[in-house]
Gaussian input, Z-matrix of N, CA and C with variables (Angstrom, degrees):
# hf/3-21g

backbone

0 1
 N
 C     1     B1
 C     2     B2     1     A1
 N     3     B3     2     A2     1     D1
 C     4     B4     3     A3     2     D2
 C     5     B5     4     A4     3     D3
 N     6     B6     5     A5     4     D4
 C     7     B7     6     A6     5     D5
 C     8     B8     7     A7     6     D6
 N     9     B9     8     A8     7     D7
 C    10    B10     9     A9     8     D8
 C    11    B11    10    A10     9     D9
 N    12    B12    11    A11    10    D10
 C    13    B13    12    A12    11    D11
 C    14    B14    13    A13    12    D12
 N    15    B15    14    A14    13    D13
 C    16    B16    15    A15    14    D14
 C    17    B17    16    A16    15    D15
 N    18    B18    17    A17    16    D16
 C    19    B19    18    A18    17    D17
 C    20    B20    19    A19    18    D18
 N    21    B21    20    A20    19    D19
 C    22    B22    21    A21    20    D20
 C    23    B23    22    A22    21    D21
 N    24    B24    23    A23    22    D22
 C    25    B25    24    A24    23    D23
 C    26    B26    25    A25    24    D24
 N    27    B27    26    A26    25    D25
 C    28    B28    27    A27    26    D26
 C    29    B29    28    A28    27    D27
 N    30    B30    29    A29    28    D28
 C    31    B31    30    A30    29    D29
 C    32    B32    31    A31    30    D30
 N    33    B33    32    A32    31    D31
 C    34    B34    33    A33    32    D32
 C    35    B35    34    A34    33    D33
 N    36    B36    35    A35    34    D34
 C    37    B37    36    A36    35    D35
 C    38    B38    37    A37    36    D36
 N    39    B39    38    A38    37    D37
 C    40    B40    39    A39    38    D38
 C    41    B41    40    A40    39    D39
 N    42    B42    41    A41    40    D40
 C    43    B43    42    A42    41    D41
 C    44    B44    43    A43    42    D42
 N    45    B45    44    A44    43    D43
 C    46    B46    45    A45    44    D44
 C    47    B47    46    A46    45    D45
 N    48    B48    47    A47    46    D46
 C    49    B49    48    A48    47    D47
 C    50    B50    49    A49    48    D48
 N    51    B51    50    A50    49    D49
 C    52    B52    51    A51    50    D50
 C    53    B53    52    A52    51    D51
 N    54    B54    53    A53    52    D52
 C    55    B55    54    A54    53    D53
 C    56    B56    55    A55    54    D54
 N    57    B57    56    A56    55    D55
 C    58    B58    57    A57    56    D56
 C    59    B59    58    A58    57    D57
 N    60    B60    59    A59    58    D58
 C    61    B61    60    A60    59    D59
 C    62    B62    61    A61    60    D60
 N    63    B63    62    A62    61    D61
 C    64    B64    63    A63    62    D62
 C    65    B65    64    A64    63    D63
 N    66    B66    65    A65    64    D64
 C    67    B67    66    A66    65    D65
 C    68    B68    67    A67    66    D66
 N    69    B69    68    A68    67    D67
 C    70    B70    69    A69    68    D68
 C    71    B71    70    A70    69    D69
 N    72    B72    71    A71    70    D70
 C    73    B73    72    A72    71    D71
 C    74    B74    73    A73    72    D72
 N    75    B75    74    A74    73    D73
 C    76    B76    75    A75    74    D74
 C    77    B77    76    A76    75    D75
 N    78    B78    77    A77    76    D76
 C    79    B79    78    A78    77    D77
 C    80    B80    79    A79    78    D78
 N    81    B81    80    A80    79    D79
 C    82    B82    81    A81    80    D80
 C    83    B83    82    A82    81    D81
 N    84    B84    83    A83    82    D82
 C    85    B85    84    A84    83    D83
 C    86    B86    85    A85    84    D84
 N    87    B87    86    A86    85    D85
 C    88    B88    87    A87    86    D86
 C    89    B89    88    A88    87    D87
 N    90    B90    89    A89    88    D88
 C    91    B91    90    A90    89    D89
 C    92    B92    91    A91    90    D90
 N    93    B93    92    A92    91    D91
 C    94    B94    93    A93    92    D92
 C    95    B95    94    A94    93    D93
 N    96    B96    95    A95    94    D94
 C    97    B97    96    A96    95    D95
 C    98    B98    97    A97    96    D96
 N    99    B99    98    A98    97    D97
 C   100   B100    99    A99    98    D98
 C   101   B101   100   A100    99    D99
 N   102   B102   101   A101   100   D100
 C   103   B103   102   A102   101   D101
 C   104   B104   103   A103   102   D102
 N   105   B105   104   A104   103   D103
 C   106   B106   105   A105   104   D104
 C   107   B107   106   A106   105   D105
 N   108   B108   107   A107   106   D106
 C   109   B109   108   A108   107   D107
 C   110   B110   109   A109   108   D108
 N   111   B111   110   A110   109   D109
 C   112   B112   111   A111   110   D110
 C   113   B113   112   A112   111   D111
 N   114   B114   113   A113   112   D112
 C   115   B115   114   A114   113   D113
 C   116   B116   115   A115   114   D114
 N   117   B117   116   A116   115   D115
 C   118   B118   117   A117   116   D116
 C   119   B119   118   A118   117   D117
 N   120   B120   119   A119   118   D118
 C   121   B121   120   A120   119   D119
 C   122   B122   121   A121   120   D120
 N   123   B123   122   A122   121   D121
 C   124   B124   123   A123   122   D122
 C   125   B125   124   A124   123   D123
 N   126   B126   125   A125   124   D124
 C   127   B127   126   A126   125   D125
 C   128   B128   127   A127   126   D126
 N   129   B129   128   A128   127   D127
 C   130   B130   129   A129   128   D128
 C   131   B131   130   A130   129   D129
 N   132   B132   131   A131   130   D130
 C   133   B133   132   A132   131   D131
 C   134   B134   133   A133   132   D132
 N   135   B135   134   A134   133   D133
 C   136   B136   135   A135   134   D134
 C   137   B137   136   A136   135   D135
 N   138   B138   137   A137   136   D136
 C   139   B139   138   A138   137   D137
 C   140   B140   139   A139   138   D138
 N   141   B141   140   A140   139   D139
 C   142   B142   141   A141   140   D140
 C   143   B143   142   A142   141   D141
 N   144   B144   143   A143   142   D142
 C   145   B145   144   A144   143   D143
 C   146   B146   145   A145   144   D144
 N   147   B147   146   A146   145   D145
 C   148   B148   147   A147   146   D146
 C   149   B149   148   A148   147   D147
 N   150   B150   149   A149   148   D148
 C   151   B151   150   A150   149   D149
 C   152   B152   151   A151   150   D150
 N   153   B153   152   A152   151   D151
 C   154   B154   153   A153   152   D152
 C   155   B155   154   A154   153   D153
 N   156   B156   155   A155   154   D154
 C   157   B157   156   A156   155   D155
 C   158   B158   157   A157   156   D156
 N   159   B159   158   A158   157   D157
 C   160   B160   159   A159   158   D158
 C   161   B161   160   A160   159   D159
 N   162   B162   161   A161   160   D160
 C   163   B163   162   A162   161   D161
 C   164   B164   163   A163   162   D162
 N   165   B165   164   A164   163   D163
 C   166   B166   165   A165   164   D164
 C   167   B167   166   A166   165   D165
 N   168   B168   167   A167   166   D166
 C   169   B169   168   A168   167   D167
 C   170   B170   169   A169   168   D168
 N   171   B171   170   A170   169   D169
 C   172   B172   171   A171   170   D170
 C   173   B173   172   A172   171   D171
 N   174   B174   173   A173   172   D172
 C   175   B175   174   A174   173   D173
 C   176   B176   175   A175   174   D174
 N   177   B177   176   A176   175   D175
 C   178   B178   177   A177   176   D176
 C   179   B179   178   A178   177   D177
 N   180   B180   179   A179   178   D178
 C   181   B181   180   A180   179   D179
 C   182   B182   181   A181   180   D180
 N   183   B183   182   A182   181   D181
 C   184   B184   183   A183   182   D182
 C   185   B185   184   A184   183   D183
 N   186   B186   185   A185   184   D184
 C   187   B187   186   A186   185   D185
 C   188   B188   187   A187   186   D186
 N   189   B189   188   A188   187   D187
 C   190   B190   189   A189   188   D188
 C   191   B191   190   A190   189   D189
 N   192   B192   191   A191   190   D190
 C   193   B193   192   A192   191   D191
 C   194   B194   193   A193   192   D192
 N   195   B195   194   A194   193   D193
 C   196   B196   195   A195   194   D194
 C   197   B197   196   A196   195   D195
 N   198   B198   197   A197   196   D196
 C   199   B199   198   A198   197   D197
 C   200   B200   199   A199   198   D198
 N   201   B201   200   A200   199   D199
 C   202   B202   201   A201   200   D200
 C   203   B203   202   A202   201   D201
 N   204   B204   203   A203   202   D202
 C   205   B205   204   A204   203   D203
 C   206   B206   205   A205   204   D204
 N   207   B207   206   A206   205   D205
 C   208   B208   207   A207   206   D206
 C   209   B209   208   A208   207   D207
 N   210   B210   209   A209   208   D208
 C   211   B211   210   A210   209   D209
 C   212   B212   211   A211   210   D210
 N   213   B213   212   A212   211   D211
 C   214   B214   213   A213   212   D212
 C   215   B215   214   A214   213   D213
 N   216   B216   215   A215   214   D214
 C   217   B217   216   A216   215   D215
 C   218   B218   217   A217   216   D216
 N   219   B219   218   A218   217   D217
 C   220   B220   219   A219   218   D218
 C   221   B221   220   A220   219   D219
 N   222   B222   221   A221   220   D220
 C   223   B223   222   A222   221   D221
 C   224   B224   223   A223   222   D222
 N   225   B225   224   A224   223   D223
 C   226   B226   225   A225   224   D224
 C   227   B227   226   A226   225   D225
 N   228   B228   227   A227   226   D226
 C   229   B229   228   A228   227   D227
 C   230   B230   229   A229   228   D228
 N   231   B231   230   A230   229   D229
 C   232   B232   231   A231   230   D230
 C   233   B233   232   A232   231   D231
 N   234   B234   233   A233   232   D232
 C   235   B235   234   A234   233   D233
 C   236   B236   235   A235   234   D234
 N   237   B237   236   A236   235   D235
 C   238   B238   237   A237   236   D236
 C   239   B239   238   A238   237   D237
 N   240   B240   239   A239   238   D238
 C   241   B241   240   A240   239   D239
 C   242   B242   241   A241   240   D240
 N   243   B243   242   A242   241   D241
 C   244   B244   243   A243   242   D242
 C   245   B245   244   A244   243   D243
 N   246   B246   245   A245   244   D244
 C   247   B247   246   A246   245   D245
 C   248   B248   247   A247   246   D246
 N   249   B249   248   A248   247   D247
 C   250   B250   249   A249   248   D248
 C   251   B251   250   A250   249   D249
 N   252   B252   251   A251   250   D250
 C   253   B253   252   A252   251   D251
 C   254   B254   253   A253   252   D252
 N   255   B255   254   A254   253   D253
 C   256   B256   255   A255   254   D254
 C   257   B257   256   A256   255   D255
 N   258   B258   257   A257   256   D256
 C   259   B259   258   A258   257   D257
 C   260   B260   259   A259   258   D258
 N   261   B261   260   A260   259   D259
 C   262   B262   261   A261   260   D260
 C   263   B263   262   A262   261   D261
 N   264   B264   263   A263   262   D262
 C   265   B265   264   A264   263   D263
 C   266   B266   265   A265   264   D264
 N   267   B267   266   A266   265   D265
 C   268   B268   267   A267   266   D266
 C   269   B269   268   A268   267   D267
 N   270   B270   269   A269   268   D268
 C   271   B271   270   A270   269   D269
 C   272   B272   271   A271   270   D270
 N   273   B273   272   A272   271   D271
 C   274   B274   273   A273   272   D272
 C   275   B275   274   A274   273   D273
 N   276   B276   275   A275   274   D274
 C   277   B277   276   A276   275   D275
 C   278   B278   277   A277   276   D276
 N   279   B279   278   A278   277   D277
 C   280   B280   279   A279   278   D278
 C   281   B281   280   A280   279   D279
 N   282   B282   281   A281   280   D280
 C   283   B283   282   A282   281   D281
 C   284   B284   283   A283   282   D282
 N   285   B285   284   A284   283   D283
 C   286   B286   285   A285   284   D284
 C   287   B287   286   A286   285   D285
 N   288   B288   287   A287   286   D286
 C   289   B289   288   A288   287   D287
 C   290   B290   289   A289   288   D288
 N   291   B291   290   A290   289   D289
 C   292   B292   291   A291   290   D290
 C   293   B293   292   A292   291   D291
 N   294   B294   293   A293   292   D292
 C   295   B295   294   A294   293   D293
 C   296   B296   295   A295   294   D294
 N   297   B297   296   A296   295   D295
 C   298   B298   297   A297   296   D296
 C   299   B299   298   A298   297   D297
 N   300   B300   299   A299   298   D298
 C   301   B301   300   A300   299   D299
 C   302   B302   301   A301   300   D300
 N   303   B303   302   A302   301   D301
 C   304   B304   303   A303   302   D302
 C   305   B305   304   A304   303   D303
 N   306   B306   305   A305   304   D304
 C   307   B307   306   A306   305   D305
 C   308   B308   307   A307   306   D306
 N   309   B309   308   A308   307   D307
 C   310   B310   309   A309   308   D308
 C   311   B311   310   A310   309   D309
 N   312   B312   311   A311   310   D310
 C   313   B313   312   A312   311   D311
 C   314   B314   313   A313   312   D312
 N   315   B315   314   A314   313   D313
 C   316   B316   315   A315   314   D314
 C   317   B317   316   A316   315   D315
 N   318   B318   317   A317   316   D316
 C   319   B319   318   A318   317   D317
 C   320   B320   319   A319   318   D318
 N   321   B321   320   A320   319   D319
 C   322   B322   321   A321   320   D320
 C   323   B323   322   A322   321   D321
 N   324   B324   323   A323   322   D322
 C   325   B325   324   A324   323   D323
 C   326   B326   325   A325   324   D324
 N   327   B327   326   A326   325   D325
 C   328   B328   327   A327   326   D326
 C   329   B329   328   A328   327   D327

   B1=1.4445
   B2=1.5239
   B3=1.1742
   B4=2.0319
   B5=1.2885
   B6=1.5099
   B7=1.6107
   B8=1.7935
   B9=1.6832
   B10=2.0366
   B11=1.4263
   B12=1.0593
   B13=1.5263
   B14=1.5044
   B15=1.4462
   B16=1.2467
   B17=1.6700
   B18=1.4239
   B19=1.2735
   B20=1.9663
   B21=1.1517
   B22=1.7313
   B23=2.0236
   B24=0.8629
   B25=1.5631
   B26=1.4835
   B27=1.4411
   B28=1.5789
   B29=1.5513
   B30=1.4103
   B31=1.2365
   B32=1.9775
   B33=1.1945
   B34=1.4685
   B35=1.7743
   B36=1.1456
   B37=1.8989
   B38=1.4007
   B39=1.7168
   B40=0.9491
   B41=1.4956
   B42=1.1462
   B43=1.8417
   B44=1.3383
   B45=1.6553
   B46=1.3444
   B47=1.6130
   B48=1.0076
   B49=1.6630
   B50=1.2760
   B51=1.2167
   B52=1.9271
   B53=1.7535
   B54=1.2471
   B55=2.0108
   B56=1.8526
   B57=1.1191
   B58=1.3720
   B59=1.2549
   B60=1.4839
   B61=1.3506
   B62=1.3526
   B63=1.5401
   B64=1.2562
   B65=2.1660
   B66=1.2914
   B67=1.6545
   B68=1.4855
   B69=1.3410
   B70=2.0480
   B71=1.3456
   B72=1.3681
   B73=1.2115
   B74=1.9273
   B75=1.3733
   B76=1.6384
   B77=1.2791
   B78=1.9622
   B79=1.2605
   B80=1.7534
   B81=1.1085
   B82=1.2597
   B83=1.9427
   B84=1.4579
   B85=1.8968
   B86=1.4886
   B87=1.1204
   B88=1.1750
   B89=1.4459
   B90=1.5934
   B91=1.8258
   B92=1.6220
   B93=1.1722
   B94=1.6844
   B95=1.4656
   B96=1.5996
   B97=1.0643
   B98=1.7054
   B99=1.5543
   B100=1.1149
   B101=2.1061
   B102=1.4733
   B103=1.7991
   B104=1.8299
   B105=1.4230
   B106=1.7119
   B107=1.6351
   B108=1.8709
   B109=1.5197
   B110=1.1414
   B111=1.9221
   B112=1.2371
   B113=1.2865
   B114=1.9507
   B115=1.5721
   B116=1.7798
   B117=1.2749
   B118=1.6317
   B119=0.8726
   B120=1.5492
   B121=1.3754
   B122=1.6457
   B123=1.7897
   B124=1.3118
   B125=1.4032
   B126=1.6318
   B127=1.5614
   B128=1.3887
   B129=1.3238
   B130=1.1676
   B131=1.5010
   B132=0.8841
   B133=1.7169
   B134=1.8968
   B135=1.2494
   B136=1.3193
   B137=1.3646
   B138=1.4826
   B139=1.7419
   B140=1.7734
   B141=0.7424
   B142=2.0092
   B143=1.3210
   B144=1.4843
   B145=1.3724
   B146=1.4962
   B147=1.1716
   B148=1.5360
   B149=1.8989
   B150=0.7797
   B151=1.4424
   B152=1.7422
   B153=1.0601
   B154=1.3635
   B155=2.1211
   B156=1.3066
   B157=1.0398
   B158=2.1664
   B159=1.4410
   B160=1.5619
   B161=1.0423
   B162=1.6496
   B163=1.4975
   B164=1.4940
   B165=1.9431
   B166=1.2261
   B167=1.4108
   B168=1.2548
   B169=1.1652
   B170=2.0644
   B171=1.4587
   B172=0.9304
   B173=1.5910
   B174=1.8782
   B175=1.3400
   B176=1.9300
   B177=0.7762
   B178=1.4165
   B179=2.0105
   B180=1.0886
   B181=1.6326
   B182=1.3885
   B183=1.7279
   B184=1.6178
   B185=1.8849
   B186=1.0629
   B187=2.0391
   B188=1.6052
   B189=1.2953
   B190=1.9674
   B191=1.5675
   B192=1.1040
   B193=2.4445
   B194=1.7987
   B195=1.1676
   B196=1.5116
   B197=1.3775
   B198=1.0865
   B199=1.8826
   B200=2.0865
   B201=1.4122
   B202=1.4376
   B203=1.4314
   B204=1.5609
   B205=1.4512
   B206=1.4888
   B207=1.4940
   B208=1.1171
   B209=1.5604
   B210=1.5996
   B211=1.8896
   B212=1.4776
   B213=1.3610
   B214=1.7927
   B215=1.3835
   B216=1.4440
   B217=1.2433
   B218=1.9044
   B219=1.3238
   B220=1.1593
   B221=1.6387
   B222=1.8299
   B223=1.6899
   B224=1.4472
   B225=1.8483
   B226=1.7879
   B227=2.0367
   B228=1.2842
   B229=1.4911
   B230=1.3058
   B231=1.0300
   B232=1.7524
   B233=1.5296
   B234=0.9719
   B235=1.5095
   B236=1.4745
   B237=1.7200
   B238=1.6376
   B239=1.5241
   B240=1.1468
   B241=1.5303
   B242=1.8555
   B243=1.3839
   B244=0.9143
   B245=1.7392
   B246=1.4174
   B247=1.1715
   B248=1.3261
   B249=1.1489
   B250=1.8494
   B251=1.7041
   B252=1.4043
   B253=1.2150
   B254=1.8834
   B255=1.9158
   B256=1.1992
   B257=1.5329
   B258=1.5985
   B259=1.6507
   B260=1.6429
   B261=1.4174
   B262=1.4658
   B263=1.4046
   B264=1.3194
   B265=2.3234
   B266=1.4634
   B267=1.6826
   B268=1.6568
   B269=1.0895
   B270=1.2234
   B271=1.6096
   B272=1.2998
   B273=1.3036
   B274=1.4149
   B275=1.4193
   B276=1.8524
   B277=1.3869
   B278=1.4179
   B279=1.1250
   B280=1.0454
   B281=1.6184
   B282=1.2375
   B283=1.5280
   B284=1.6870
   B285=0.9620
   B286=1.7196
   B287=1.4290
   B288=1.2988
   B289=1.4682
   B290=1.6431
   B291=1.5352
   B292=1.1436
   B293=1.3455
   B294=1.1766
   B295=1.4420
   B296=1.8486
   B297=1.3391
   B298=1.3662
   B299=1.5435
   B300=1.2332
   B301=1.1571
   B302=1.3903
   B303=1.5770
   B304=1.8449
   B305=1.5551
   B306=1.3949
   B307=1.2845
   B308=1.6257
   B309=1.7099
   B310=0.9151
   B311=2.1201
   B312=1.3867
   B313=1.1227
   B314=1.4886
   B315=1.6231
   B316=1.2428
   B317=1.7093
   B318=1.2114
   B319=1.3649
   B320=1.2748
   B321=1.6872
   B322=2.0290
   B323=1.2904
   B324=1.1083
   B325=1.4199
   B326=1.4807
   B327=1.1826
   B328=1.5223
   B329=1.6544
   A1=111.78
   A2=108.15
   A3=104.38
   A4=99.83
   A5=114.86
   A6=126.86
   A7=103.78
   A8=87.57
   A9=94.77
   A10=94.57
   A11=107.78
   A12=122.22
   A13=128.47
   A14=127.19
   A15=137.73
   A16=110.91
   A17=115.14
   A18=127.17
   A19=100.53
   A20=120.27
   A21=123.68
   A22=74.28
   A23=110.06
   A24=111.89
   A25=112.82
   A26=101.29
   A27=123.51
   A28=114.14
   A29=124.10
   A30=151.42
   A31=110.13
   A32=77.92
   A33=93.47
   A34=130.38
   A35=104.95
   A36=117.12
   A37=114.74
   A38=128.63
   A39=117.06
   A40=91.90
   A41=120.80
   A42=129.56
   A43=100.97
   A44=127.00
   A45=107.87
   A46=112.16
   A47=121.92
   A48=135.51
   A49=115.05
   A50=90.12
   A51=103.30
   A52=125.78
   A53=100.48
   A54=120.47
   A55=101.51
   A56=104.96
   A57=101.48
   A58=120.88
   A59=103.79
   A60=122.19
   A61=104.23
   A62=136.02
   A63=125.01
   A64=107.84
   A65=89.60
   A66=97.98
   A67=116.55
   A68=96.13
   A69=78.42
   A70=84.27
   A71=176.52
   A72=167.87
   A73=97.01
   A74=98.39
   A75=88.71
   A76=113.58
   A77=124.88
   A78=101.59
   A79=108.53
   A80=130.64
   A81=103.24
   A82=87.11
   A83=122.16
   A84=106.64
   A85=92.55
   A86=151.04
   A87=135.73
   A88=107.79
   A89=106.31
   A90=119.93
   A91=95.04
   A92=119.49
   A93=115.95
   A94=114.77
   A95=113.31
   A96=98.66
   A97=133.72
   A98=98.17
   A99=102.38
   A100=118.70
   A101=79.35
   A102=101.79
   A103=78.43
   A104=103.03
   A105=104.52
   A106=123.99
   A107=102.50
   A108=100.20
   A109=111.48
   A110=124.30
   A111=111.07
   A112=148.49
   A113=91.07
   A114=89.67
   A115=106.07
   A116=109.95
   A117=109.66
   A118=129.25
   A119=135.71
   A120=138.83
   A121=125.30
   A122=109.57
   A123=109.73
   A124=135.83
   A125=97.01
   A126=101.98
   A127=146.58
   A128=113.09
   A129=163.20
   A130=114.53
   A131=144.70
   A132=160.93
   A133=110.74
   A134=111.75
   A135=134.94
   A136=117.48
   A137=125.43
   A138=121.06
   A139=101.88
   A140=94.58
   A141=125.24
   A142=91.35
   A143=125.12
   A144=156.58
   A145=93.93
   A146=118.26
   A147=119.81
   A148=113.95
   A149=129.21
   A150=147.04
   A151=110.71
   A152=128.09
   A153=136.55
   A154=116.91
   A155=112.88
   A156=108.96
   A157=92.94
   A158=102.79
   A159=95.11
   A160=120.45
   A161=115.34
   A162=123.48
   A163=111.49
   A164=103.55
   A165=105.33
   A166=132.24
   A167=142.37
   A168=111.28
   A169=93.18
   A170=121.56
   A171=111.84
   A172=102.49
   A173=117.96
   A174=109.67
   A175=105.00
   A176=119.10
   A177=114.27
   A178=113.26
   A179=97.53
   A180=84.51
   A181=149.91
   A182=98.42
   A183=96.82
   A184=102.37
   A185=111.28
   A186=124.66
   A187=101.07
   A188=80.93
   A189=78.70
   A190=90.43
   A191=98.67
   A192=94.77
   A193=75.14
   A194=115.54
   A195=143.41
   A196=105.27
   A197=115.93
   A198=139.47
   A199=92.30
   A200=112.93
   A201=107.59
   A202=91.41
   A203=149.38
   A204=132.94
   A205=112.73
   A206=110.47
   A207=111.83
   A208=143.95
   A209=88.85
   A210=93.19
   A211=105.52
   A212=93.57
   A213=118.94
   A214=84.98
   A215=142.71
   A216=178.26
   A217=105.21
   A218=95.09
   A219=78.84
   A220=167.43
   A221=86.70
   A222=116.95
   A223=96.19
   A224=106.81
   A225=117.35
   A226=92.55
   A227=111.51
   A228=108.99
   A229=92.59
   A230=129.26
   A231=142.26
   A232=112.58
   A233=129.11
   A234=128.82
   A235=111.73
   A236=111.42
   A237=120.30
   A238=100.42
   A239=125.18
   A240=106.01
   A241=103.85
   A242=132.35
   A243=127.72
   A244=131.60
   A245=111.64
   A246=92.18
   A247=142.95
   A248=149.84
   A249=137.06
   A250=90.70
   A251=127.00
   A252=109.71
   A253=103.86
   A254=113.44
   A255=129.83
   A256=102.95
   A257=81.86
   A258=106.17
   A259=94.27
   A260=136.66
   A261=142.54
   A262=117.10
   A263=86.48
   A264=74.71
   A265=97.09
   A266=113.88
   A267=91.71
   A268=113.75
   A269=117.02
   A270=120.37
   A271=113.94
   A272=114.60
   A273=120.59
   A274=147.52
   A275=67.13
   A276=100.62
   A277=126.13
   A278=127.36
   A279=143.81
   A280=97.81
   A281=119.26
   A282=138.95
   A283=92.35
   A284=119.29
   A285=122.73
   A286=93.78
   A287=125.07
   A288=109.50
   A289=137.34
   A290=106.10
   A291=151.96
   A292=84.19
   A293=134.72
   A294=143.78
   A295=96.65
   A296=131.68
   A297=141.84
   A298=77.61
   A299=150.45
   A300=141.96
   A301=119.77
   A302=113.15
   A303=107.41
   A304=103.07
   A305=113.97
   A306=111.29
   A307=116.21
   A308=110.01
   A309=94.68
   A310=131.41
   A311=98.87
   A312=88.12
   A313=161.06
   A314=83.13
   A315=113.60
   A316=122.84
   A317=108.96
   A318=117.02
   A319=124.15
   A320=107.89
   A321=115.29
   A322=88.52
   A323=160.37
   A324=127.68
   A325=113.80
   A326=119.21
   A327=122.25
   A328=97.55
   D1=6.99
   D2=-169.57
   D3=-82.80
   D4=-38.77
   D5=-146.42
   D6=-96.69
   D7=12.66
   D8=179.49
   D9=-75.35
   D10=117.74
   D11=158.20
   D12=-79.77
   D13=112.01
   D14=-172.53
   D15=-37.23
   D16=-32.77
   D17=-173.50
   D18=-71.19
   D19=-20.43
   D20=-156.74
   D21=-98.37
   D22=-42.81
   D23=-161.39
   D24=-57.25
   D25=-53.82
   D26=176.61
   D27=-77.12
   D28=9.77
   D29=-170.60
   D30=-113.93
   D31=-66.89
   D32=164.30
   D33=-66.84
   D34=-35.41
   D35=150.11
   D36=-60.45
   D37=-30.56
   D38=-156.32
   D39=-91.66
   D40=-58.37
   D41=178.45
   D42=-40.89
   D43=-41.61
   D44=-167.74
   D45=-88.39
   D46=-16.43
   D47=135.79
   D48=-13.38
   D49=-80.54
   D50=-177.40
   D51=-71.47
   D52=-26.92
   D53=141.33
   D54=-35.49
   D55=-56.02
   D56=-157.64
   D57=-73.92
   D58=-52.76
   D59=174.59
   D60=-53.29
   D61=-51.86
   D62=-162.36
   D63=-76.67
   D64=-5.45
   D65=173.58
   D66=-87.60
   D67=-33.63
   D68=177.07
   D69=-101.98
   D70=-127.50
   D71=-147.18
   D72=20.95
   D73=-54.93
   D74=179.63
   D75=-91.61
   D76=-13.34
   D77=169.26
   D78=-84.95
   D79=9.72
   D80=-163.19
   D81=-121.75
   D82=2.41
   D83=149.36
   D84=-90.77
   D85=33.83
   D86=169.49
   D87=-111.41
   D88=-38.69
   D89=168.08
   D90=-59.77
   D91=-57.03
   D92=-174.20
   D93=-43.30
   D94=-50.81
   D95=178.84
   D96=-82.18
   D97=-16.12
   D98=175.78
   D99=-55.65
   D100=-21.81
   D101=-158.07
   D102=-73.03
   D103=-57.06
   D104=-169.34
   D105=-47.75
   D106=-22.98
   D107=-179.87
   D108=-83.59
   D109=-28.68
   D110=166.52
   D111=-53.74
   D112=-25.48
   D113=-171.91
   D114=-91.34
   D115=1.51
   D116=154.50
   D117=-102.14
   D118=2.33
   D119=140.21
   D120=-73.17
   D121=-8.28
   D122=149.15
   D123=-82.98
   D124=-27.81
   D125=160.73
   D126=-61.65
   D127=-3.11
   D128=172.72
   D129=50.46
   D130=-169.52
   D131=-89.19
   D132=-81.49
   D133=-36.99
   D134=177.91
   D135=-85.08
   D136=-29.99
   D137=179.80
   D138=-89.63
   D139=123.58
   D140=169.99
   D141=-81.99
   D142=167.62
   D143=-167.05
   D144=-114.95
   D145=130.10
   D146=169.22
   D147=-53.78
   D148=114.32
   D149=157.37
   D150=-19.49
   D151=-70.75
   D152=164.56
   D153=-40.90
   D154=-44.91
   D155=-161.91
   D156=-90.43
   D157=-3.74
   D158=177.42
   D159=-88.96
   D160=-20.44
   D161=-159.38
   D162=-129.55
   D163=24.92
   D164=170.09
   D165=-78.55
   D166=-167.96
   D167=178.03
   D168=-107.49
   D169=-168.41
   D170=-151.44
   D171=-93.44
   D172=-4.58
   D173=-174.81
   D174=-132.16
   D175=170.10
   D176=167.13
   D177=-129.73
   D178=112.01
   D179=153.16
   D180=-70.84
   D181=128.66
   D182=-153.79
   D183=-78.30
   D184=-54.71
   D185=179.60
   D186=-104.70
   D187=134.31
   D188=170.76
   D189=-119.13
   D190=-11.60
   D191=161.90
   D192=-52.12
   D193=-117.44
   D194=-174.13
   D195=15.55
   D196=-57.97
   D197=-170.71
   D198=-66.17
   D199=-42.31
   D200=-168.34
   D201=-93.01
   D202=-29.73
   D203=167.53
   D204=-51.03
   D205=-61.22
   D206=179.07
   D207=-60.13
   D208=0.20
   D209=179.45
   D210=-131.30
   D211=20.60
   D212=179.21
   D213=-90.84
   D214=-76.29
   D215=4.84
   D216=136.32
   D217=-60.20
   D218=146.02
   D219=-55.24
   D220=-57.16
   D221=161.55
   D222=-33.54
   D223=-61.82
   D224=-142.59
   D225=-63.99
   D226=-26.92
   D227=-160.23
   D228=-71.95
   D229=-85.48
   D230=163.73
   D231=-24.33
   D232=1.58
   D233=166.47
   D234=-106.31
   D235=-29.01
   D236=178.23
   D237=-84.15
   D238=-15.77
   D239=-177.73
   D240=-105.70
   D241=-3.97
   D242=146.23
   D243=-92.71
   D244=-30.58
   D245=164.50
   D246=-105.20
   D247=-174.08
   D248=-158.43
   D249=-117.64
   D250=2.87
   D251=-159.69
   D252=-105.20
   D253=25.97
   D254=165.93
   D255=-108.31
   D256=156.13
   D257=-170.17
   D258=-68.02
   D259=143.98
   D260=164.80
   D261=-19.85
   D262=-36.45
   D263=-168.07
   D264=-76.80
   D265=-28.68
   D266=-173.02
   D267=-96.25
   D268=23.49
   D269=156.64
   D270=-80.77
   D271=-39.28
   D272=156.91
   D273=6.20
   D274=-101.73
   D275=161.77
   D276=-110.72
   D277=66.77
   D278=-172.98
   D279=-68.67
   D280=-48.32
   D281=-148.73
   D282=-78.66
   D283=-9.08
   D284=-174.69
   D285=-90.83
   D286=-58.30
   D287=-176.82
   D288=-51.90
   D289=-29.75
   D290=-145.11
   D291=-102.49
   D292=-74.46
   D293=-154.26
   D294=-72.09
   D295=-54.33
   D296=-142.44
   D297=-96.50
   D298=-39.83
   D299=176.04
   D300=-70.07
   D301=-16.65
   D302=171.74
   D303=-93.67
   D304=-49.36
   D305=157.42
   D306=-14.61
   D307=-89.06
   D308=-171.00
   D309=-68.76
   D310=-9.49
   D311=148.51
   D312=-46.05
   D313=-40.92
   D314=163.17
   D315=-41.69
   D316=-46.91
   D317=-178.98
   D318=-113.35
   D319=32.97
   D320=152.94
   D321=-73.69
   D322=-9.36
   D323=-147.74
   D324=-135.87
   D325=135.10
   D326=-157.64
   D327=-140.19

């Protein structure tokens, strides 16, 4: 435990961040749809559920710019803390790239 580096920590907050977000993101189109089967099981016997909104998956991506910054950002963080061929500070801070890139991962998805 000595050799935990503050940078793995603030790394590890950031992924479990983005764990989260992508969990109520999928429970709450899952509340939507649940909401959507009721109001066609009140309409009663003849209305079907649209096809598309059953067999979606549970998240959508909003930017796929966003999705390619952020795993740019990533890669670049995780490449400064393994390789020697960055200038000192981004050895550093490696954990800044890394972290601000799950972050913003975190929020392609709606």
């Amino acid at each position: 435990m000595k050799d935990l580096d503050p940078g793995i920590i603030v790394t590890v907050v950031a992924f479990g961040l983005f764990y989260i977000r992508l969990l109520w993101v999928r429970r709450n189109k899952r509340q939507a749809l649940r909401e959507l089967a009721l109001q066609v099981k009140k309409q009663g016997k003849g209305s079907k559920m649209p096809l598309d909104e059953e067999h979606r998956p549970g998240y959508e991506i909003t930017s796929w710019w966003l999705v390619a910054i952020a795993a740019i950002l990533m890669i670049l963080g995780m490449w400064a803390r393994q390789s020697t061929g960055f200038p000192t500070w981004a050895q550093e801070y490696w954990w800044l790239g890394t972290s601000v890139g799950a972050l913003m991962f975190a929020f392609c998805f709606k």
